[in-house]
N, C-alpha and C positions, 0 to 999 in steps of 0.2 A: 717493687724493686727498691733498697736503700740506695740513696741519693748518693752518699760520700761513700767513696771503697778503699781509699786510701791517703793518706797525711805524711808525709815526713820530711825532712830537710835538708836541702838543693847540696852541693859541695861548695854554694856561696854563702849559705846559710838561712836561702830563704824558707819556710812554711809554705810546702804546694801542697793543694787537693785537688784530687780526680775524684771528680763526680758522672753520673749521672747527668742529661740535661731535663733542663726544667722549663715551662710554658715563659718563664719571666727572663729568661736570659737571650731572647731575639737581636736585642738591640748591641749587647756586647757580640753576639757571633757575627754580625750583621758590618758590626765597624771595625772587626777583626778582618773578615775576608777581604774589607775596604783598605786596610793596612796594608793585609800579602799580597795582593793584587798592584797594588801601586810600589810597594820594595821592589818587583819584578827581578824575584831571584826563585831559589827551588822549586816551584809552587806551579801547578798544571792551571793553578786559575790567573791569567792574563789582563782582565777587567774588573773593574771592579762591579759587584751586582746592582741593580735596583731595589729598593728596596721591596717590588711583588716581586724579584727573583729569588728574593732571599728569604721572602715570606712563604713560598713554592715551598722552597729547599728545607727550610726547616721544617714545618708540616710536614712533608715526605721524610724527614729523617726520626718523626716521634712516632708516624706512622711504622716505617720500617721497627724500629723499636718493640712495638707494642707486639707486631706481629715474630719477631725472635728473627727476624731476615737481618739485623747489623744489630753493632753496639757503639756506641758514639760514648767515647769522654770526654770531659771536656776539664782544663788545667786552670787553676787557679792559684796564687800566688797572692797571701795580705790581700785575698775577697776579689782579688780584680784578675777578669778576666785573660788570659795570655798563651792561650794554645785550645787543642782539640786533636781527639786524634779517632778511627776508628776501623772497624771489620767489617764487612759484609759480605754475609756468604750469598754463594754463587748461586746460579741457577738453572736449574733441572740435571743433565748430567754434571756439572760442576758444583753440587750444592754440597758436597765434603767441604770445596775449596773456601776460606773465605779469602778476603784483600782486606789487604791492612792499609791504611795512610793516614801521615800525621802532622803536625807544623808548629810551629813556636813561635811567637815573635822574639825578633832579635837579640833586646835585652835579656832575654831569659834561655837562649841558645849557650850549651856548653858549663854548662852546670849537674848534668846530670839527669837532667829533666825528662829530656827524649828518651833516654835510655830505660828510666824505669816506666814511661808513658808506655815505650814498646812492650816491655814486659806483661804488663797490667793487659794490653791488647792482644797479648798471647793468650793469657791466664781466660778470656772473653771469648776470646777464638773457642778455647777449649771448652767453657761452660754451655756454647753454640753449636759443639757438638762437631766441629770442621775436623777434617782428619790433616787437612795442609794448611798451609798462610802461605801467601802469594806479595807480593809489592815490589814496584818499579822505583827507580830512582834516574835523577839527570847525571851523566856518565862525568860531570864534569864538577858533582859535589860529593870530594873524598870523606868528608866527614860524617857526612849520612853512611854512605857504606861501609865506612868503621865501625858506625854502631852495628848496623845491620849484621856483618858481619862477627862479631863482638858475640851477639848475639846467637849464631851458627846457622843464620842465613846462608845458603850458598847461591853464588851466579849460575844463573840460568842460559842468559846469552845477552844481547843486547843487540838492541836495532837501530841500527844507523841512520845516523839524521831527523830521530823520529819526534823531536820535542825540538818546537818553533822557539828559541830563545834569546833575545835583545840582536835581533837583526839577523840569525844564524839559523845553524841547526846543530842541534845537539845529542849524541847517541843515546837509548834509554836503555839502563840498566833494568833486566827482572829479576828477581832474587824470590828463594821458597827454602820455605823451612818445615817438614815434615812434623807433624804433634803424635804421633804413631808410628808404631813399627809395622811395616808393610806385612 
């Protein structure tokens, strides 16, 4: 599998690549999740990991990998690490479906980034062979659901109260975008 799938430049002007991940990039995904985790905004992860949980977690996601069950990118901007995004399809009667999700750090949110990250993670979805894509979102972050919907996501429904968020609850948007025609 080639490493870089795509290059081109932000509407700030910066140089991203979506790659591929590699054995040598632990330590950047490692102090990424330690970043999201501590902004304590969009983000399903609330804590920040250990480092064997994170050692677990990547392991499990090369493995995933290898065997075609997800695809994981990961973003890069001037060599340094700043996002990830990915698919994983379902399993046994849901293995058309796969889920998408994806995350940026903050400096590099609203640039265009996301938008083509989603894409690329279509384009994966499809090479994986899924006949839908599936993703949730916090009912309370309009600008994710811009893209998503940008994108021709359509709402599914959402669940109320379902996502624990700085002392609350907050409803969970699902959103699915069919890659076939029924």
């Amino acid at each position: 599998m080639e490493q870089s799938i795509k290059t081109f430049t932000s509407k700030k002007g910066n140089i991203v690549t979506f790659r591929y991940p590699q054995k040598g990039d632990f330590h950047s995904v490692w102090n990424f999740a330690c970043e999201l985790a501590a902004e304590d905004t969009f983000v399903a992860l609330d804590t920040a990991p250990t480092e064997k949980e994170e050692r677990q977690w990547f392991a499990d996601a090369m493995k995933q990998m290898k065997k075609k069950e997800a695809v994981y990118l990961y973003v890069f901007v001037g060599g340094t690490y700043v996002g990830n995004g990915r698919v994983m399809r379902g399993k046994f009667r849901h293995n058309h479906v796969g889920n998408i999700g994806l995350s940026l750090v903050p400096a590099y949110r609203d640039e265009g980034i996301g938008t083509e990250l989603l894409r690329s993670l279509i384009d994966e979805a499809k090479k994986l062979g899924v006949r839908l894509v599936t993703l949730s979102c916090f009912a309370n972050n309009p600008r994710a659901l811009h893209v998503y919907e940008k994108l021709g996501f359509k709402r599914a429904g959402a669940i109320p109260g379902a996502i624990a968020f700085q002392g609350g609850y907050v409803d969970e948007v699902h959103l699915y975008l069919p890659l076939v025609n029924s």
